[in-house]
Backbone bond lengths (Angstrom), bond angles and torsions (degrees), N, CA, C in turn:
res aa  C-N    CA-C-N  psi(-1)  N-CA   C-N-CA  omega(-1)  CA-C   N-CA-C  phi
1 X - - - 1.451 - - 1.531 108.23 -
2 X 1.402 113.01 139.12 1.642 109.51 179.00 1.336 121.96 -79.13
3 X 1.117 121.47 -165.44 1.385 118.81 179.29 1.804 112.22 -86.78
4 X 0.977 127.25 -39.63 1.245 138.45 153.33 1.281 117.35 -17.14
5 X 1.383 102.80 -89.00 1.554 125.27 -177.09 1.983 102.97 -45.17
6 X 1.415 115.93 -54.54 1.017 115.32 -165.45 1.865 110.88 -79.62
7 X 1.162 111.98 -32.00 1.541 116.32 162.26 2.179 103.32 -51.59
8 X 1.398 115.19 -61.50 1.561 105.94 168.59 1.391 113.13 -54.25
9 X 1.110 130.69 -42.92 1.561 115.32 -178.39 1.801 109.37 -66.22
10 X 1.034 89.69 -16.62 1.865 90.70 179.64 1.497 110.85 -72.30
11 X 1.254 87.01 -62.12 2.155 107.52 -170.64 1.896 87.20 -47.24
12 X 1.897 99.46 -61.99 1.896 95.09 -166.77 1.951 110.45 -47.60
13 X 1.279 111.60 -13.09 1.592 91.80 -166.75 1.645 82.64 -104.12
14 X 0.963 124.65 -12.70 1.691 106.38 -154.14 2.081 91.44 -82.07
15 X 1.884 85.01 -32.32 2.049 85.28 -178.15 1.225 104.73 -90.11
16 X 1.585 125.03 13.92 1.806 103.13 156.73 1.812 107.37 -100.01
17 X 1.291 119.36 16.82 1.274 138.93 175.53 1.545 111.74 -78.77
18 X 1.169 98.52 -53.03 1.482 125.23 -160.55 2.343 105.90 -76.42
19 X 1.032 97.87 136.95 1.488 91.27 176.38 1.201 128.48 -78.71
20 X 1.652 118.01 120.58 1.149 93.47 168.54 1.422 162.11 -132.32
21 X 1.341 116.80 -176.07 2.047 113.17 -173.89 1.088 135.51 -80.63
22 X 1.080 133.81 112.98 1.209 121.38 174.91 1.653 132.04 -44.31
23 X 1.491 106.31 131.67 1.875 112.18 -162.96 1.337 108.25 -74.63
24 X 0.872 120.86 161.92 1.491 143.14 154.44 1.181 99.10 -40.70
25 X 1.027 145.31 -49.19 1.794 154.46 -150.38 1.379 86.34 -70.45
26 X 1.757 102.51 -75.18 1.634 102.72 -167.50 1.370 113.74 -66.49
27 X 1.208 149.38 -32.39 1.253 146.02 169.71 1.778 119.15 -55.06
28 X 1.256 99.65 -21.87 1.567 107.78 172.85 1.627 99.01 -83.30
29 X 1.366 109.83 -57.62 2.078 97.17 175.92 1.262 99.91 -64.47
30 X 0.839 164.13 -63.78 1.608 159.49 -164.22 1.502 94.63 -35.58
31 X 1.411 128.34 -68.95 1.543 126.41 -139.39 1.311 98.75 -105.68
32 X 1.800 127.34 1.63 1.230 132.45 118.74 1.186 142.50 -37.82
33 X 1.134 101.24 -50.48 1.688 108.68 172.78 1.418 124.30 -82.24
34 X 1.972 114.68 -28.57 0.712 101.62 173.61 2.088 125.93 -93.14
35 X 1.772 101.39 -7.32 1.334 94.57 158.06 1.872 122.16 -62.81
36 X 1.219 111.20 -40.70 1.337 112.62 175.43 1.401 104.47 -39.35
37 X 1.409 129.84 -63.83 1.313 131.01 -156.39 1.783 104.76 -66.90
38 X 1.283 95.17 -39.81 1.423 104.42 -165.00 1.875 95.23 -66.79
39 X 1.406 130.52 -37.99 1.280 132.65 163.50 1.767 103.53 -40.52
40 X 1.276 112.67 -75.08 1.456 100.45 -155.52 1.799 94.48 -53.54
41 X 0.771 132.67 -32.07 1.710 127.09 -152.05 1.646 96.57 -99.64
42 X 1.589 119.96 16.84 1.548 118.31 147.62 1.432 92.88 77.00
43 X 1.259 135.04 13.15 1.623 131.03 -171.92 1.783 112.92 -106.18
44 X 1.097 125.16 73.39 1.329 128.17 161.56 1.945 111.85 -38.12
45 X 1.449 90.23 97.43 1.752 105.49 -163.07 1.599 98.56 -122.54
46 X 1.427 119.80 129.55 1.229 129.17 130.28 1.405 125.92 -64.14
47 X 1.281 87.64 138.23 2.004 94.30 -178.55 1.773 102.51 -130.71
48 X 1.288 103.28 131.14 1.562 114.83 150.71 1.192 115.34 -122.22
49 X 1.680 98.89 166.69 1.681 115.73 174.61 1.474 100.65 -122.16
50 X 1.020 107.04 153.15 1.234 106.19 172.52 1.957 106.07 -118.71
51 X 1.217 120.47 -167.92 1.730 105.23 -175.79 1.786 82.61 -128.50
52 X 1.564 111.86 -159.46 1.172 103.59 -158.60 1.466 100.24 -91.94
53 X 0.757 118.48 -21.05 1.815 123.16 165.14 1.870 130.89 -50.93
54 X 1.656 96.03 -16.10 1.160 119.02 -157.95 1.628 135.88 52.70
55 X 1.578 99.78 41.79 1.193 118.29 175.39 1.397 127.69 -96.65
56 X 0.792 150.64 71.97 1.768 164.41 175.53 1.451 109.54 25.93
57 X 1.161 151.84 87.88 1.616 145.59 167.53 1.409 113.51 -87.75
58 X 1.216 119.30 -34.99 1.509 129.29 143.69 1.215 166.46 -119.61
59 X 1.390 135.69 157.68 1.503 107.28 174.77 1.486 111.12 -172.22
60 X 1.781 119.63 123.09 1.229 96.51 -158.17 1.498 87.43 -137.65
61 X 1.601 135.48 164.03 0.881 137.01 -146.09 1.939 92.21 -144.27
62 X 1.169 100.86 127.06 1.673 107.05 179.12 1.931 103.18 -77.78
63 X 0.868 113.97 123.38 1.758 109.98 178.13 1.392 100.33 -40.84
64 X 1.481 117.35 126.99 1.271 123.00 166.46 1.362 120.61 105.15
65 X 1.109 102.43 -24.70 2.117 106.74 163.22 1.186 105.83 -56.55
66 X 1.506 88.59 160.43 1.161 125.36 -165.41 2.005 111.54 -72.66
67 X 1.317 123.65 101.73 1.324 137.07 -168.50 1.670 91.72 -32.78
68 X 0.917 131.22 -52.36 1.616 147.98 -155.57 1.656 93.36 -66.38
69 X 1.337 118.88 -52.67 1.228 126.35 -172.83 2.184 114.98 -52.62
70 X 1.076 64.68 -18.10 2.174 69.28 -174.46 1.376 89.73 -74.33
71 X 1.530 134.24 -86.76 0.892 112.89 -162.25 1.766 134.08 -57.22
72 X 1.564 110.47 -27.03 1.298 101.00 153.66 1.647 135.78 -73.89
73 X 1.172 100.21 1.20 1.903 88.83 159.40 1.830 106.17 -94.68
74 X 1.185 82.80 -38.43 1.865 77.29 172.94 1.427 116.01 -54.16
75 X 1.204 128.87 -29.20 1.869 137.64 165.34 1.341 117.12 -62.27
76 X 1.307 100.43 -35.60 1.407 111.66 -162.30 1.358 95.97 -89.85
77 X 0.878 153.57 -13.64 1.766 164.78 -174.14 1.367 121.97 -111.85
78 X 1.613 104.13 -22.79 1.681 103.01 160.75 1.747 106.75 -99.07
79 X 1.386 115.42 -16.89 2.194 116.62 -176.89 1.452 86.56 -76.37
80 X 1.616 134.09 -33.27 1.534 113.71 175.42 1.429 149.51 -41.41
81 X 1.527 74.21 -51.48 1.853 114.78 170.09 1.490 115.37 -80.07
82 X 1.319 105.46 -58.78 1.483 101.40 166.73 1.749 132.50 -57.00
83 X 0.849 111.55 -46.25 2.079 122.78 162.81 1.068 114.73 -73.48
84 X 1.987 120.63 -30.34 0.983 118.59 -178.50 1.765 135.32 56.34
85 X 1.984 98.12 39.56 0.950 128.35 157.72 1.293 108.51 -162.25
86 X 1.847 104.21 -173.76 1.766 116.45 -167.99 1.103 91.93 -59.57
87 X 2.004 113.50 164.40 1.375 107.97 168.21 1.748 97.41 -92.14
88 X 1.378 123.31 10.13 1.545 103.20 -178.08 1.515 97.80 -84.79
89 X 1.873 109.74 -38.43 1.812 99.85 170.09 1.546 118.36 -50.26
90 X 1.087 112.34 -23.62 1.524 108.06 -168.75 1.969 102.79 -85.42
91 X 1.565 113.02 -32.59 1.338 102.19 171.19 1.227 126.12 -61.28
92 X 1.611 116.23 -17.56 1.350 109.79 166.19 1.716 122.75 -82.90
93 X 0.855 89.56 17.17 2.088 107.01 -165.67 1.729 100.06 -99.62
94 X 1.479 92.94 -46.74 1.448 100.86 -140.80 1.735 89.20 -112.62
95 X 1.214 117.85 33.33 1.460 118.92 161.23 1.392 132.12 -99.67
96 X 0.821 133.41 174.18 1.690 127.56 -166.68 1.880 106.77 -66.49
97 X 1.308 104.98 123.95 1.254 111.41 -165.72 1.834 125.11 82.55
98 X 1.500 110.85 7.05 1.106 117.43 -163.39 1.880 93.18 -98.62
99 X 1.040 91.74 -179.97 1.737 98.82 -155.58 1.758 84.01 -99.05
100 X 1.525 151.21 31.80 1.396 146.06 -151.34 1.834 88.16 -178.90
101 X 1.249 122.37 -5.16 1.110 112.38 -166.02 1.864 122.76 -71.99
102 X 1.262 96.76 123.37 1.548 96.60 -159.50 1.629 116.34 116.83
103 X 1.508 109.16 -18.72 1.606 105.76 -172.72 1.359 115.73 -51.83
104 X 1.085 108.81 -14.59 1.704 111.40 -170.51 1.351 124.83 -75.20
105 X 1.449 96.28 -2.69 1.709 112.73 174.21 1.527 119.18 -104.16
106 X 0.978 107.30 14.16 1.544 117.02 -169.57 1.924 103.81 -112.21
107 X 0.783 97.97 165.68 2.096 91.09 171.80 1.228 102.14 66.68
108 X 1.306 127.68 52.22 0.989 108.72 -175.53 1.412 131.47 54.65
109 X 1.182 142.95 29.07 1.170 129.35 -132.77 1.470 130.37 0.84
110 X 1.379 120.40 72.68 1.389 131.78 -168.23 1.714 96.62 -119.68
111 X 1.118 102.50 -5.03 1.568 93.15 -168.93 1.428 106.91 -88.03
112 X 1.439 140.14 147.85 1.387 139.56 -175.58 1.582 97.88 -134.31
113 X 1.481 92.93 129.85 1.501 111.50 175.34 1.510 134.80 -103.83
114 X 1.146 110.29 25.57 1.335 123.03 -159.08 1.936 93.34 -138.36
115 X 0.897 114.84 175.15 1.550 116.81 -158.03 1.883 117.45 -112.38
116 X 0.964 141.10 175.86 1.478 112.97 -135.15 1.353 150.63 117.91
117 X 1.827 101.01 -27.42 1.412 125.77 165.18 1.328 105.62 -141.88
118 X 1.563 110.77 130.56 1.613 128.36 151.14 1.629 113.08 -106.43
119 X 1.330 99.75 157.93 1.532 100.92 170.71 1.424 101.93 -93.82
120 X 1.791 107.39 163.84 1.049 117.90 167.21 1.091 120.02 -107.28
121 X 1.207 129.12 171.91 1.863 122.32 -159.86 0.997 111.17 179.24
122 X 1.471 133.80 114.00 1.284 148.68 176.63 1.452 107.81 -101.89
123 X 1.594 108.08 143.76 1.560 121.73 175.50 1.830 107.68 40.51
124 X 1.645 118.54 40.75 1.433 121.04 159.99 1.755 98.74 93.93
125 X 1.925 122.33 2.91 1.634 106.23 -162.92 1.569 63.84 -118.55
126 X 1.589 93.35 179.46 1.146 103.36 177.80 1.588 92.43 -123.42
127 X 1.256 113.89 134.32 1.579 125.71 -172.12 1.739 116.21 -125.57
128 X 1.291 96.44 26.89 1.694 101.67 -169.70 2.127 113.04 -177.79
129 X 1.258 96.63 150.91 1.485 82.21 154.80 1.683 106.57 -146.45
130 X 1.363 129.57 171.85 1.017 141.88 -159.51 1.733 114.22 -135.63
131 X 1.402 119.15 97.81 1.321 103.92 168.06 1.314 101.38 -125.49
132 X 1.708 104.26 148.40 1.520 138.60 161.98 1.393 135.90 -97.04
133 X 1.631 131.49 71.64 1.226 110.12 175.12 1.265 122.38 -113.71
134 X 1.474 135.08 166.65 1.437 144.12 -176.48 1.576 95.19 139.55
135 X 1.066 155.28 26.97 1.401 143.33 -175.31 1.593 106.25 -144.63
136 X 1.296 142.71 162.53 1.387 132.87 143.35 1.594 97.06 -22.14
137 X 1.513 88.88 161.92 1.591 130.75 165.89 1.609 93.90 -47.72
138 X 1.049 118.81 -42.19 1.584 121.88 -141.99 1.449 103.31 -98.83
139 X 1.137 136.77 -32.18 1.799 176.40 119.70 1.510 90.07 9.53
140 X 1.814 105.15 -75.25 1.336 118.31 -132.76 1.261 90.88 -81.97
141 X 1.723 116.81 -50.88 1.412 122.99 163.82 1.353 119.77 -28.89
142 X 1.005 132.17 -64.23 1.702 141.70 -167.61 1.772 102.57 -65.59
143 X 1.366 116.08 -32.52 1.282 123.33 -163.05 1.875 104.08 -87.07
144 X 1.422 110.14 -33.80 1.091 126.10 176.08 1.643 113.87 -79.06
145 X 1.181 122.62 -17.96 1.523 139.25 -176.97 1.722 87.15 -96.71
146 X 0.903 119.70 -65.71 1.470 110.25 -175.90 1.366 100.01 -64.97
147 X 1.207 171.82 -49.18 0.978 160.68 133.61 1.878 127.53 6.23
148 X 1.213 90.94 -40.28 1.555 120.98 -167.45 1.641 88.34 -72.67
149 X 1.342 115.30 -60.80 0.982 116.55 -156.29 2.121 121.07 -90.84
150 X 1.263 106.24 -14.63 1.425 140.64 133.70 1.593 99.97 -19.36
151 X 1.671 113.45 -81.24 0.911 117.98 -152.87 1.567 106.23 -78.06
152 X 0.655 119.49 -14.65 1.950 129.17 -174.39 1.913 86.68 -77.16
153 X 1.394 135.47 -45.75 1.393 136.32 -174.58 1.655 99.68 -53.09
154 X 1.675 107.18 -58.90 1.133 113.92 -152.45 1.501 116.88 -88.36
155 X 1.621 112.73 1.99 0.992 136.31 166.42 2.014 122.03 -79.41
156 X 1.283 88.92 -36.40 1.581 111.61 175.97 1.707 104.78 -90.99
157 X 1.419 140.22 -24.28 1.174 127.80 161.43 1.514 104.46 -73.52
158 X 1.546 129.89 -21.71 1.472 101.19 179.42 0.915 124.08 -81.31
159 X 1.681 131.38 -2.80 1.759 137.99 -163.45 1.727 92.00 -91.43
């Protein structure tokens, strides 16, 4: 075997080692698909992604949302990654008497307790997170669940 070939077999095993993030590529179909949805259902929604680090790769704002809404999808897309679940599971956590209660003061206050963000997660890791706000609680939730599941499609057309 040459040196070539065996330097790529190195790099290919060393980057199926390595964890990984969700691209720019997919975060652009993701927050495609999920503005579309968020259109028919009359909801002027900001959407971010976050990567698996919980660092921001996107974030796009429908004309006319709510200014307030940017930074809570941006929260809602790093409490995914960071807790490493929905933030609607976490509103049941983090309610009065809940075993999380109070988390929302911690992180800077970055953490969001209300529902709206899922993580994304390829092959069982989670390599992304996803928040939606500008709609009810109930809106952002449904839009972010459809989202969730968006990304599992567009995850399986890239293999």
């Amino acid at each position: 075997m040459d040196e070539t070939r065996i330097a790529e077999a190195v790099g290919k095993a060393v980057r199926s080692l390595l964890p990984r993030s969700i691209t720019p590529q997919e975060a652009h179909k993701l927050a495609k698909a999920v503005r579309c949805r968020a259109r028919s259902m009359g909801v002027k929604a900001v959407i971010a992604v976050s990567d698996a680090h919980a660092n921001p790769i996107l974030c796009e704002a429908e004309e006319g949302a709510y200014i307030a809404s940017w930074d809570i999808a941006l929260n809602k897309s790093y409490t995914v990654v960071a807790l490493k679940m929905s933030t609607a599971a976490l509103a049941e956590l983090a309610a009065p008497g809940g075993e999380l209660y109070g988390i929302q003061f911690t992180n800077g206050g970055k953490i969001v307790v209300f529902g709206g963000g899922e993580p994304l997660e390829s092959e069982g890791r989670i390599i992304g997170g996803l928040g939606v706000s500008g709609g009810s609680a109930q809106q952002d939730t449904a839009l972010a669940a459809y989202g969730k599941q968006i990304f599992k499609e567009i995850c399986s057309d890239a293999e």
